[in-house]
N, C-alpha and C positions, 0 to 999 in steps of 0.2 A: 504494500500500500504506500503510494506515497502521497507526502502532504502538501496541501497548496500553502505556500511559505508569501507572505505581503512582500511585494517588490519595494524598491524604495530608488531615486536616484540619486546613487551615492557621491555623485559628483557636486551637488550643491549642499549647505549647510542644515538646511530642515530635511536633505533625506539621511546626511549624517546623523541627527538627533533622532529622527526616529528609526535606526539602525543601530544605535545606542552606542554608535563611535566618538571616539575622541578626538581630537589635535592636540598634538604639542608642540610646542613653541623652540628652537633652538635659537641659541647668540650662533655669531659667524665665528667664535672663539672659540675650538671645538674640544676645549677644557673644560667650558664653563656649565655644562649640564641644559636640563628641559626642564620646562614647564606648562604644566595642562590647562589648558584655554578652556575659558567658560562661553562653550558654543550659544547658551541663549545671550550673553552679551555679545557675540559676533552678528548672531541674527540679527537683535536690536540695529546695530552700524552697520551692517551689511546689507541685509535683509535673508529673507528665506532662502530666496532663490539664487542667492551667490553660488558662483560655483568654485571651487575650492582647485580643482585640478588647474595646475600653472599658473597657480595665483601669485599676483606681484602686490596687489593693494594690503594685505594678511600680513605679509611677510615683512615688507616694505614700513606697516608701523609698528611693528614689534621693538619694544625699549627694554636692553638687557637691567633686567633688576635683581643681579648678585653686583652686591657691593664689594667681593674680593675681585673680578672680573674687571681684566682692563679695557674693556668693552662696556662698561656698568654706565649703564644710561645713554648710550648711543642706540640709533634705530638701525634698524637691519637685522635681518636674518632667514630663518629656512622655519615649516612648517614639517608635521607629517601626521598620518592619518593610523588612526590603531582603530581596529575589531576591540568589540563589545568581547570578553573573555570572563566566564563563569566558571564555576566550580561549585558541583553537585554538591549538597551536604553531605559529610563524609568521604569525600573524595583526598585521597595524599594529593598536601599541597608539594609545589617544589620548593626546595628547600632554600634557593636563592633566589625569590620571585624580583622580577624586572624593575 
């Protein structure tokens, strides 16, 4: 049997949310780690129907906000897209999650 599963278009920001993916955020300083963007503030300044593949406007005002970073408060940088990832009740976690 298989299931009819809800499509979504995952290239714009509202079929990211309701796909229950993320973005994170990287500096261009590729020491300085990521940070997970709150997609319904992206909608808000974007709108829904932003589309997220080969995005420059996203990327473009990203302000790095690690204060040891010698990039700390300059704009610029790179996005990327993560899967919704669950784990069953009782399922072994891994032991060094991401």
């Amino acid at each position: 049997m298989t299931r009819n599963r809800p499509t979504a278009d995952l290239s714009t920001l509202a079929g990211l949310k309701a796909t229950r993916h993320s973005i994170r955020a990287h500096c261009l300083n590729p020491h300085c780690g990521s940070r997970l963007l709150d997609l319904d503030a992206l909608i808000c300044q974007f709108g829904p129907d932003h589309v997220v593949i080969n995005d420059k406007r996203i990327s473009s005002a990203l302000v790095c906000q690690n204060a040891r970073c010698p990039r700390y408060g300059k704009r610029g940088g790179t996005i990327t897209i993560h899967p919704h990832t669950w784990t069953p009740p009782g399922a072994v976690k891994p032991l060094n999650p991401p």
